[in-house]
C-alpha positions in Angstrom: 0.0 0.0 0.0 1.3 3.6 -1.2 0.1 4.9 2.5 2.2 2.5 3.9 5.6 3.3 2.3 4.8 6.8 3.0 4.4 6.2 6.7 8.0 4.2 6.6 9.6 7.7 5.6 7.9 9.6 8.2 9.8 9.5 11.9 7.1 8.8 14.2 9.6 9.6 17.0 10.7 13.0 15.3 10.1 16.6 17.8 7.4 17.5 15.2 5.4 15.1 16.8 6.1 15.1 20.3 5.3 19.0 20.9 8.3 21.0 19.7 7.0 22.1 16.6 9.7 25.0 16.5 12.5 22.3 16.2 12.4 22.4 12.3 15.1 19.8 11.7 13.5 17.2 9.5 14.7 13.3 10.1 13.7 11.4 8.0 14.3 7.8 9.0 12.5 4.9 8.5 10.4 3.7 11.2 11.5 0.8 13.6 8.6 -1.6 12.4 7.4 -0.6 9.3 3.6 -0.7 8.6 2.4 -3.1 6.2 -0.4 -3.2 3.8 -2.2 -5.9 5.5 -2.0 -4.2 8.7 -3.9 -1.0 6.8 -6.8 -3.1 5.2 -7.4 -5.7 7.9 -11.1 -7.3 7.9 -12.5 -5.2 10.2 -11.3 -2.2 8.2 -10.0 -0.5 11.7 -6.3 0.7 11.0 -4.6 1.1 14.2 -1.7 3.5 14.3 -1.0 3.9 18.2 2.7 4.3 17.8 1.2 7.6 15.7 -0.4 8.7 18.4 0.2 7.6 20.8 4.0 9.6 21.0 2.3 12.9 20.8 2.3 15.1 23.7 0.7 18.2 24.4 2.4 21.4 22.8 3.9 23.4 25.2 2.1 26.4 26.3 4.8 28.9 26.3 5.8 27.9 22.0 2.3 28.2 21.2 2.0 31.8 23.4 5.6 32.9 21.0 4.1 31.5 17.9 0.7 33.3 18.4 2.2 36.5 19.4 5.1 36.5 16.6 3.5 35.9 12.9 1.3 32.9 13.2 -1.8 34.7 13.8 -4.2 31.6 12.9 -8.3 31.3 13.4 -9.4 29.0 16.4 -12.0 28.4 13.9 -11.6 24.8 12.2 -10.4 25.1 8.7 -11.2 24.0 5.8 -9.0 20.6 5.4 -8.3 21.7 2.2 -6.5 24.8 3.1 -3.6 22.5 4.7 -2.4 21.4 0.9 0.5 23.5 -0.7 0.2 24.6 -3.9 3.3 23.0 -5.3 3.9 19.3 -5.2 6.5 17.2 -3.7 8.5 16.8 -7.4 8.1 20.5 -8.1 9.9 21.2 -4.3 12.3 19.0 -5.2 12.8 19.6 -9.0 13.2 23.4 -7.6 16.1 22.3 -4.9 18.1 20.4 -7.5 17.9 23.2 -10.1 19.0 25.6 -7.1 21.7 23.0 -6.3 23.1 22.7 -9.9 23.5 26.3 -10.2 25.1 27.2 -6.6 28.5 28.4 -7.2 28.6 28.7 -11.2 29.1 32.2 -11.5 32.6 33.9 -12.1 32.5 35.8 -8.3 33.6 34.0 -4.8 31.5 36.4 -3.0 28.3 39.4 -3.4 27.4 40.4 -6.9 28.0 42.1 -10.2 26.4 44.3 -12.9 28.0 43.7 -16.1 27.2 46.0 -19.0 23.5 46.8 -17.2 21.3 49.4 -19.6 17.8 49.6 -18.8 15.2 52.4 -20.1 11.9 54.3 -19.0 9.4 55.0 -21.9 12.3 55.2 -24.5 14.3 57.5 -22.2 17.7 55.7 -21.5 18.6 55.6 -17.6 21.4 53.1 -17.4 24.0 52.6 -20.5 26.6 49.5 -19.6 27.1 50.4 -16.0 29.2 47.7 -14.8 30.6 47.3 -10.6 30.5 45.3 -8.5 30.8 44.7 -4.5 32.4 41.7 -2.5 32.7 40.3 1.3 34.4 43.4 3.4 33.6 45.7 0.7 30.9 48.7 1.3 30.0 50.4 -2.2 28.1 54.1 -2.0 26.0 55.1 -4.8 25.7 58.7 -5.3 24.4 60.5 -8.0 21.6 62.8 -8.6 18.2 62.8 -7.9 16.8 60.3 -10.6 20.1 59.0 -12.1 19.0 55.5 -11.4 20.7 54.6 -8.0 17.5 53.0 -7.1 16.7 51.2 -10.5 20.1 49.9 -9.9 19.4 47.9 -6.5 15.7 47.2 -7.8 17.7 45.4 -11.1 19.9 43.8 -8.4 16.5 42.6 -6.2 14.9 41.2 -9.2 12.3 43.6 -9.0 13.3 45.5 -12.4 14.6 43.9 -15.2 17.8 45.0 -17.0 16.9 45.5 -21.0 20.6 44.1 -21.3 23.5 43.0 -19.5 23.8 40.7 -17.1 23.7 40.4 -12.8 25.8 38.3 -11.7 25.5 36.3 -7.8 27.6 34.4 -6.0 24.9 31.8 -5.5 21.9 31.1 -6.9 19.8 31.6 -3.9 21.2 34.6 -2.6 19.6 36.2 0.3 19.4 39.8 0.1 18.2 42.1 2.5 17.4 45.5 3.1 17.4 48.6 5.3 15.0 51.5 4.3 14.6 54.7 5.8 11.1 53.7 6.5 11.7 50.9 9.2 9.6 48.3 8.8 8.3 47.0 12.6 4.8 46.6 14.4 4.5 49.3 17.0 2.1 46.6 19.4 4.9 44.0 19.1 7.3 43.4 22.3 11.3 44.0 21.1 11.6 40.7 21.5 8.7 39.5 19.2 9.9 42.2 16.8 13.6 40.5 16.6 11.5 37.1 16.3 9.7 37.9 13.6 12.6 37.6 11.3 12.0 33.7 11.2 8.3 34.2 10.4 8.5 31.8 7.6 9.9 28.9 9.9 7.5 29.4 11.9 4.5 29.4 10.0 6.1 26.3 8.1 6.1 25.0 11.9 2.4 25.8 12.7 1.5 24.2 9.8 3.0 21.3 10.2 1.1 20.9 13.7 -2.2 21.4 12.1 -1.5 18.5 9.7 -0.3 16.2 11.8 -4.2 17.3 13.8 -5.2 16.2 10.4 -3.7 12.9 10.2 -5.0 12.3 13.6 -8.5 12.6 12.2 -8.0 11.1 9.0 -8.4 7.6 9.8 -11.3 7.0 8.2 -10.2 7.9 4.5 -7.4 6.5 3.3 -7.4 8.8 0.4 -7.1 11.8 3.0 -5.1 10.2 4.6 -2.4 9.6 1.8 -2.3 13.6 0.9 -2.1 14.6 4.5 1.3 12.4 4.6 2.3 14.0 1.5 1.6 17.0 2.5 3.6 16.9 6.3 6.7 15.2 4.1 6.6 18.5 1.7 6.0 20.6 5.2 9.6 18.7 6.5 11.5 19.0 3.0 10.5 23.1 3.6 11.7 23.3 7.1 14.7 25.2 7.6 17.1 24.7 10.6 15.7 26.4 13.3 14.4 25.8 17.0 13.5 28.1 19.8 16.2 27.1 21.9 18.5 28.6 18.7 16.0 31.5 18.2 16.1 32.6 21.9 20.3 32.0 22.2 20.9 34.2 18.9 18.3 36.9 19.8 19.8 37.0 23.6 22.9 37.3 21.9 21.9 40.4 19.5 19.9 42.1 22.1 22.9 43.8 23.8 25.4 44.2 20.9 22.1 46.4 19.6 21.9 48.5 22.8 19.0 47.0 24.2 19.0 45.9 28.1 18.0 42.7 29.2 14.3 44.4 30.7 13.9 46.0 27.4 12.8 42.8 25.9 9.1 43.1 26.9 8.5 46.7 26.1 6.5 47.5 23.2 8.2 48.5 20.5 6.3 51.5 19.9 7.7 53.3 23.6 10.8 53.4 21.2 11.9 56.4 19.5 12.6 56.1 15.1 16.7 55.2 16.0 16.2 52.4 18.1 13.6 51.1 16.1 15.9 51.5 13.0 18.1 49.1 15.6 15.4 46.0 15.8 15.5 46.8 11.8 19.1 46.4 11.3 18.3 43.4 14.2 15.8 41.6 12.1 18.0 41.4 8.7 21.1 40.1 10.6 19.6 37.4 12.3 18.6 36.2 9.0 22.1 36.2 7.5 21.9 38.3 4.6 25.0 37.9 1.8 23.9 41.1 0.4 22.6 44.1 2.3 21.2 47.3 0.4 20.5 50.4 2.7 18.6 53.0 0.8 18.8 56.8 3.0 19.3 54.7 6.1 20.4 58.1 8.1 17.1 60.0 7.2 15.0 61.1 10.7 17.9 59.5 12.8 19.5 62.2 14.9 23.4 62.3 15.5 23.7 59.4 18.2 21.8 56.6 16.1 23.7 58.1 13.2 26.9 57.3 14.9 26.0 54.1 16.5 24.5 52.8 12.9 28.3 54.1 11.2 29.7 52.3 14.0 27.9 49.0 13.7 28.1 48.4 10.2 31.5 48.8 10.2 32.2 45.5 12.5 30.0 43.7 9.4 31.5 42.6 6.7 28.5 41.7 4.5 28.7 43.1 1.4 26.7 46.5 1.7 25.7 49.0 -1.2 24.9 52.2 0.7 22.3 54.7 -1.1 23.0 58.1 0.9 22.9 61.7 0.5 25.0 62.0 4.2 28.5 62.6 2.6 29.9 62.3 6.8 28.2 58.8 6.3 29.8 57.8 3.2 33.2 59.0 4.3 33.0 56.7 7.2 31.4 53.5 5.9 32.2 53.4 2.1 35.4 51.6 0.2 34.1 52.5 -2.8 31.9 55.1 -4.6 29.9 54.4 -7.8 29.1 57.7 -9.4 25.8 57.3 -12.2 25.6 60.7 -13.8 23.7 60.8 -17.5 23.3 56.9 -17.1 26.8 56.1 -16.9 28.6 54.6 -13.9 32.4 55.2 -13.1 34.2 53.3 -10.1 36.3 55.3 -7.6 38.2 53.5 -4.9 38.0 54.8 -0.9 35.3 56.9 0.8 33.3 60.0 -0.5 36.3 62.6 0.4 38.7 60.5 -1.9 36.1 60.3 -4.9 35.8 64.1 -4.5 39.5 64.5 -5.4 39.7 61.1 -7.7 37.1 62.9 -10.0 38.1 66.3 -10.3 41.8 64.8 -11.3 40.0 62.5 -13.5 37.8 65.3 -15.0 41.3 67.5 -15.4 43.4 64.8 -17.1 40.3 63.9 -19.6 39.4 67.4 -20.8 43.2 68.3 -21.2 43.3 64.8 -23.4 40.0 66.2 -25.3 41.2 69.4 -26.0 44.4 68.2 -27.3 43.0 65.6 -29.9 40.2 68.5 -30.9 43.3 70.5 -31.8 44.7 67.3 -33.9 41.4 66.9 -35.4 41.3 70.3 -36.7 45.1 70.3 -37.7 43.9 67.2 -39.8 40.9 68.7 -41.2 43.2 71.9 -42.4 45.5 69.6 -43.8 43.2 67.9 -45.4 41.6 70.7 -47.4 45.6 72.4 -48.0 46.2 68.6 -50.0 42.7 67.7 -51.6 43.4 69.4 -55.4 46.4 67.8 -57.5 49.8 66.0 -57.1 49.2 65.7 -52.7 45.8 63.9 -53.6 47.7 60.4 -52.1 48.3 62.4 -49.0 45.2 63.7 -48.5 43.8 60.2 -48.5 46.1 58.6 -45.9 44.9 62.4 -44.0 41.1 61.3 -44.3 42.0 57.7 -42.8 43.6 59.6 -39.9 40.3 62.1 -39.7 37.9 59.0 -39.6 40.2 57.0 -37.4 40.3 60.1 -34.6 36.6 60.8 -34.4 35.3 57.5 -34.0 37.9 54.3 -33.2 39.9 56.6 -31.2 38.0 59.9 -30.0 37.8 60.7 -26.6 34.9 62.1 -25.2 34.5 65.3 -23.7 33.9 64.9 -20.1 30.1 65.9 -18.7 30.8 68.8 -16.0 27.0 69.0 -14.6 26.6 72.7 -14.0 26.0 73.6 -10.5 22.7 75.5 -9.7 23.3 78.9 -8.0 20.9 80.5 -5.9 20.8 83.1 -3.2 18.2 83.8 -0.8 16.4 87.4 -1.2 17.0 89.7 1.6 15.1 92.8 2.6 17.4 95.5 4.7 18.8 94.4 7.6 17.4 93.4 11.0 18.8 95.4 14.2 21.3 93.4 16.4 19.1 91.5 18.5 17.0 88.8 16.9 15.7 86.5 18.8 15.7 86.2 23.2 14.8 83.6 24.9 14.6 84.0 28.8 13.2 81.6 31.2 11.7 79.3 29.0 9.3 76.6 30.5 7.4 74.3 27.5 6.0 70.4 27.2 3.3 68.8 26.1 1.3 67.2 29.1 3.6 65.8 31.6 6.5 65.7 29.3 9.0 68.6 30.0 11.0 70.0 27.1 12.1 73.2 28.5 13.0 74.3 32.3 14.0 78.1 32.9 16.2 77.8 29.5 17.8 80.5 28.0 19.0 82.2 24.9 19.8 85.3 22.7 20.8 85.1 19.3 22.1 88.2 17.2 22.3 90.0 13.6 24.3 87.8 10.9 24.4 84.5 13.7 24.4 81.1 11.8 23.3 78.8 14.6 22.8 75.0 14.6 20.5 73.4 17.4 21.2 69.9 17.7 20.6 67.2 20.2 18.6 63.5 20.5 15.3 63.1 18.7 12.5 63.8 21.1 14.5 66.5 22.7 12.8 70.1 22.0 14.5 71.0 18.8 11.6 71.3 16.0 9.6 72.9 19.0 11.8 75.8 19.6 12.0 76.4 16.3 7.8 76.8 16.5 8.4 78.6 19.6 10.5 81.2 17.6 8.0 81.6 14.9 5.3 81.8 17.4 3.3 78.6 16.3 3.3 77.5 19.9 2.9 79.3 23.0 5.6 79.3 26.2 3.9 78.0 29.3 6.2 80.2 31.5 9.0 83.1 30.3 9.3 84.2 26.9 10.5 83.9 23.7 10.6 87.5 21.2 11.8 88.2 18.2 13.4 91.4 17.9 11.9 94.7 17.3 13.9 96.3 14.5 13.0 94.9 10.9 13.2 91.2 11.9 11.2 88.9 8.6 11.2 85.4 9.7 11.6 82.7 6.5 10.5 79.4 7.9 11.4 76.0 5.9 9.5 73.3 8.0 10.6 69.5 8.0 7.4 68.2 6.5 7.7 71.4 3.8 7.2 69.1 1.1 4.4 66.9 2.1 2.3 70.2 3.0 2.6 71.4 -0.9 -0.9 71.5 -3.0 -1.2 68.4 -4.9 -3.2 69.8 -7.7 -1.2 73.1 -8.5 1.4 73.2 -11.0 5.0 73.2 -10.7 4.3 77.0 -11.5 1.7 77.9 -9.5 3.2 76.6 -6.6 5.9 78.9 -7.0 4.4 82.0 -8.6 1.8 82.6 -5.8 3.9 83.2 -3.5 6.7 85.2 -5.5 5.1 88.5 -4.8 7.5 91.0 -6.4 8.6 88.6 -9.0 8.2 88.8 -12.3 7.1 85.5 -14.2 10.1 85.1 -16.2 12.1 85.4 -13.2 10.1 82.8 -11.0 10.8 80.3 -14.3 14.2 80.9 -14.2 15.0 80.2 -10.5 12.4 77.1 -11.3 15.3 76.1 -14.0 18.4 76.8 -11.8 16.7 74.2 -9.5 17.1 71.4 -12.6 12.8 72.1 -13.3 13.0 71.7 -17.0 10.6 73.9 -19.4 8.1 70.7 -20.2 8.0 70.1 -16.0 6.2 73.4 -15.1 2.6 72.3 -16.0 3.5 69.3 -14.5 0.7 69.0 -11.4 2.6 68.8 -8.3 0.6 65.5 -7.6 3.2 63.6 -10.4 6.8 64.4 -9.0 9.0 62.7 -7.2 9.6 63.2 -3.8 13.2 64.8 -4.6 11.6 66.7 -7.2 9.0 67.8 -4.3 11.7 68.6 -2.0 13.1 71.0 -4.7 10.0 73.0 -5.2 9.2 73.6 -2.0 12.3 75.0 -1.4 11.9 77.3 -4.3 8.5 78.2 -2.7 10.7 79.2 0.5 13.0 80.8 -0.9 11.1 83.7 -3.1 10.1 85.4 0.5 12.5 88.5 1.4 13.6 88.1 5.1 16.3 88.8 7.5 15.8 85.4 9.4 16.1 81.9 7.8 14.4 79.5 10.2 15.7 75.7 9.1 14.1 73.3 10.2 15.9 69.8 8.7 16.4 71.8 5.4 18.7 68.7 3.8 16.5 66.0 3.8 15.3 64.6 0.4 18.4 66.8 -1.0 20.4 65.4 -3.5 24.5 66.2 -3.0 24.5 69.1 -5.2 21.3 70.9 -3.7 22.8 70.5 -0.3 26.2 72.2 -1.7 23.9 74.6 -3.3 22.0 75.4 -0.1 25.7 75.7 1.5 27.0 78.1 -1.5 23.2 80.3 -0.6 23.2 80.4 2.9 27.0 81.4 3.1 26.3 84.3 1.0 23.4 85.4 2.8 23.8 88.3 5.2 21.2 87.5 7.3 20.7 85.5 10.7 20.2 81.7 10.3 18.9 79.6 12.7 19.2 75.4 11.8 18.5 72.1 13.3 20.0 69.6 11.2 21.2 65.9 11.8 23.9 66.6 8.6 27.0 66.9 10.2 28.7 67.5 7.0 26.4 70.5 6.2 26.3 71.7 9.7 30.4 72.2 9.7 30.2 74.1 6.3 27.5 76.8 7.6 27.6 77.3 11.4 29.5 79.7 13.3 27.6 78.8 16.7 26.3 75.6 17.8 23.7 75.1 20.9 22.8 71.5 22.5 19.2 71.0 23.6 20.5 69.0 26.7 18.7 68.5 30.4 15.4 70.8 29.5 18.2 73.7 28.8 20.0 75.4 26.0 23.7 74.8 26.5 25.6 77.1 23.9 29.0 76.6 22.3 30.2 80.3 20.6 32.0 78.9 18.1 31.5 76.1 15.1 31.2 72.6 14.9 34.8 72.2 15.1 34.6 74.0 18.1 31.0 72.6 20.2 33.6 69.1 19.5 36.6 70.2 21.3 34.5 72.0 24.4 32.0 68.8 24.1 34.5 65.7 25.5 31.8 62.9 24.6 31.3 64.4 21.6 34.9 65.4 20.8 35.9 61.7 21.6 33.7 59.6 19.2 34.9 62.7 16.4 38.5 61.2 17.0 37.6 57.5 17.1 35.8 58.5 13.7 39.0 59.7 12.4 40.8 57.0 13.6 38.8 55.0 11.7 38.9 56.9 8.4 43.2 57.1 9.1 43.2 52.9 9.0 40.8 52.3 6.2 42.6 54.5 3.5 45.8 56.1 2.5 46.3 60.0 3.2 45.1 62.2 0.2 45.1 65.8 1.8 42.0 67.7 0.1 43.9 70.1 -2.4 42.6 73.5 -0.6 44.5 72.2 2.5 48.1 71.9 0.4 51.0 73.9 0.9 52.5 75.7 -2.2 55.1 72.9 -2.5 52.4 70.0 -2.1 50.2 71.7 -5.1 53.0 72.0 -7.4 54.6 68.4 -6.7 50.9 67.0 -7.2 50.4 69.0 -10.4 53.9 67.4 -11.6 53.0 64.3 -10.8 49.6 64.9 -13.0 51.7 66.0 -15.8 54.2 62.9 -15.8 51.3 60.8 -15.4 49.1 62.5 -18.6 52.4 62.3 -20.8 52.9 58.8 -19.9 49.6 57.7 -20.5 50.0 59.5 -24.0 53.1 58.1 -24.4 51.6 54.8 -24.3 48.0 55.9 -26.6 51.0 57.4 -29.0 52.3 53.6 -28.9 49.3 52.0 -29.4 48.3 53.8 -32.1 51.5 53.0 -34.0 51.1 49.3 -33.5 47.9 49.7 -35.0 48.8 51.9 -37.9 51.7 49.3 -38.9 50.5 46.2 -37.9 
């Protein structure tokens, strides 16, 4: 009987059916006294299968309480049996394992994964022409780029969820396991921390579940054999689709990661909603590791964080050596984490090796060597083309061919193409007069929101042409004093004035963008509230901010939400002031807006007053820094560099930082930082290198030509 040699592959004696459905480590033996055919169909047609049931025990209380509460949120209702059956078949499983199995290992890489010659287009608009890179064990790859130059498209292509039009992705194995880290943290706010971290082995555990309710099944099945048969077909697919995992393992790995993650032992039964965004960016990062990624994509993982979970997540990543591909606009981020920047720009890649400081200076050497190469064969070209015409009539009509040859041979087989210098946007932020000295005062300051307490008897005055950076934890008081300035909330005790002498307040808000009219125009947005503007004017800042002439009838409703980000700041900045009021001005800013918000706000005469997490743009504009720390305002007269020295916590994890950046890569001093002697030995050393790699073009060329 078919049932019978089913049952002989089954072990009757396995944890599956004694209780300990969470120890998913299939045996499959055969039984100790097999079950015959006879013994099925006897005369009386009873079929007696005590060793089957007789070795089950009652599930423990405390897995079924974990697998409840974690992701097996299943009906006490009885189901339909036939809800129990898979959808693929025991052959397909294992047709699929040995087709896994007999491409494990056959690509040309030992480790992570490569794009070879990946192009892929949008509605006949190309946004990726052969970009080729790849990233391997200990390696940490940033992708930077511009807003829409396909950073994204390139992770989705690696994901599976886009396909390339051409080219090829290359794995180290087959069934790679990819994860990835948003900055939109996926968790469930009613959840405990601890059955956040366990629901990373929600599929297990579900297969485990399952696997219970069948065997219930079989239990009842002993009255139709044909049931019966599919049941055991069904709990052998459930054990072939069981991965390695028991509670036991589950609790020792999460016990293990709790601490390493910050968390203290008590904080494993608080829900994870009493957390703020960084530490629930923590049980993220949590969740992915305990599944073992061999790729990890992080796409704006430093967005919302403030500076401590910033640091901690630098920190942490650094001990991994997964490979990582970083998508990040935090330039203090890449320089810490990255080995290697990939630059798309007009959907071509380029490679540069070390962090983002050393691609700085890689490409504007690159840029420098390529134009002075373009230039020089432009000047050949047009010495050929003058030649050519000199010898076209008469007795030099031999030479003029063998010119023509070396015409056609310089603009395609051998031209070199003029590098693409992306023009950078200038802007500057309309003032109106100037404001008298003092701007804002703050003065005994008391401020929460029921019984939490922001602000005890704090203190403040900030004056005429200030650039000031508030910064501290998330949670901490910073957006509110900003609303406190502008007088969008009210002071329970002391006061907070603005001055009396000419002082126009410009406030930027962190939501700005998501507060912008869906169903106005790129235009209209603008234009309304450009009041002494003329339209021609309001389109031109519109283009400096990379809105193209066919993009401002587009309805706000259709862009991006980098695109969105850029308008809205257009919005803010047509409004004459004396005050800029920043309230996380950065986010959703591509590299080159942030360095054109730097350029602006450097310029601008004005006071500015900033909370930012971007420590990088927070060191190029400040010359004052004050901590929300302890309900007070603790000010530092000086800039970043300064608040680091005077702050010892702070100053410390700056040197560790540097430490850091000192092992991971060779010293390349940025070239404003040179001595005399330093810039002219570099610029030698350019010039030796360009006439040696001409040297060598020269020689090729010849070997060509002759051979």
């Amino acid at each position: 009987m078919e049932i019978a040699a089913k049952l002989q592959f089954i072990d009757l004696r396995s944890k599956f059916l004694t209780g300990s459905v969470l120890n998913l480590r299939p045996r499959l033996l055969p039984i100790s006294h097999p079950i015959t055919h006879q013994s099925i169909t006897g005369s009386n047609s009873s079929i007696r299968y005590s060793s089957f049931f007789n070795c089950r025990k009652q599930i423990n209380p405390k897995i079924s309480a974990k697998l409840s509460a974690v992701a097996v949120e299943t009906s006490v209702v009885e189901e339909d049996i036939e809800s129990l059956f898979s959808e693929n078949s025991v052959d397909e499983i294992d047709y699929k394992r040995a087709n896994k199995k007999s491409n494990s290992g056959a690509s040309s890489i030992s480790s992570g994964v490569r794009l070879e010659n990946v192009s892929k287009s949008y509605k006949g608009v190309t946004v990726l022409r052969d970009v080729s890179w790849e990233v391997k064990k200990g390696e940490k790859v940033g992708l930077v780029g511009v807003n829409g130059a396909g950073k994204t498209t390139q992770m989705r292509i690696i994901t599976g969820q886009e396909q390339a039009d051409s080219g090829n992705v290359i794995k180290a194995k087959h069934n790679m396991k990819i994860s990835f880290l948003s900055q939109e943290f996926e968790v469930s706010l009613s959840r405990t921390v601890k059955e956040e971290l366990m629901s990373a082995f929600k599929e297990e555990m579900e297969i485990a579940a399952r696997l219970e309710k069948v065997q219930k099944a079989i239990e009842g099945s002993v009255d139709d054999l044909e049931l019966m048969g599919r049941l055991l077909d069904e709990f052998d697919l459930l054990q072939r689709r069981a991965q390695a995992v028991d509670l036991d393992e589950v609790d020792m790995k999460i016990s293990k990661l709790m601490p390493e993650l910050g968390f203290a032992p008590e904080d494993s039964d608080r829900l994870v909603a009493s957390f703020s965004g960084g530490w629930q960016m923590r049980m993220s990062l949590g969740k992915i590791l305990l599944q073992d990624p061999d790729l990890l994509l992080l796409d704006e993982p430093t967005n919302h964080l403030d500076l401590d979970s910033i640091e901690w997540l630098e920190e942490y990543l650094n001990k991994q050596d997964v490979p990582m591909v970083i998508i990040s606009h935090d330039r203090a981020f890449l320089d810490i984490l990255c080995t290697k920047i990939v630059e798309t720009d007009m959907g071509v890649s380029r490679t540069y090796e070390g962090n983002y400081s050393e691609y700085v200076i890689a490409k504007a050497t690159w840029i420098e060597a390529q134009y002075a190469a373009w230039e020089k064969q432009q000047k050949e070209i047009e010495h050929t083309k003058d030649l050519i015409s000199r010898l076209s009539a008469g007795a030099n009509s031999g030479r003029a061919s063998t010119a023509e040859k070396k015409l056609e041979r310089l603009q395609e087989d051998e031209q070199i193409d003029k590098p693409f210098i992306r023009k950078q946007m200038k802007i500057r932020f309309p003032e109106r007069g100037r404001s008298g000295r003092s701007v804002v005062t703050i003065k005994n300051l008391e401020f929460g929101y029921g019984d939490q307490v922001l602000f005890k008897n704090a203190s403040a005055t900030i004056e005429r042409g200030e650039k000031l950076a508030i910064i501290g934890p998330n949670g901490c008081g910073k957006s509110t004093l900003l609303k406190l300035v502008m007088g969008l909330e009210k002071p329970r005790a002391g006061d907070v004035l603005l001055g009396k002498h000419n002082v126009l307040p410009n406030y930027f808000e962190q939501n700005q963008a998501e507060a912008l009219d869906l169903e106005k125009t790129v235009l209209e947005t603008v234009a309304e509230v450009a009041d002494d503007w003329r339209i021609d004017d309001v389109k031109g800042l519109l283009g400096r901010c990379n809105f193209k002439a066919n993009m401002l009838d587009r309805k706000v409703s259709l862009l991006s939400g980098g695109e969105k980000a850029r308008l809205a700041f257009c919005k803010f900045m047509v409004k004459p002031s004396t005050l800029l009021v920043l309230d996380e001005p950065t986010n959703h800013l591509d590299i080159p807006s942030k360095e054109m918000l730097e350029e602006a706000i450097a310029e601008y005469s004005g006071t500015v007053i900033t909370v930012s997490h971007d420590r990088y743009f927070i060191k190029q504009i400040v010359n004052r820094v004050v901590e929300v720390k302890d309900q007070s305002l603790q000010d530092y007269a000086g800039d970043y560099n300064y608040y680091l020295e005077k702050n010892l916590e702070a100053r410390q994890r700056e040197l560790d930082r540097e430490e850091e950046l000192e092992e991971k890569s060779p010293k390349v001093k940025a070239k404003s930082k040179m001595s005399k002697a330093e810039r002219e030995a570099r610029r030698k050393q350019k010039i030796q290198a360009f006439q040696a790699a001409n040297a060598k073009s020269k020689g090729a060329k010849n070997a060509k030509r002759w051979n």
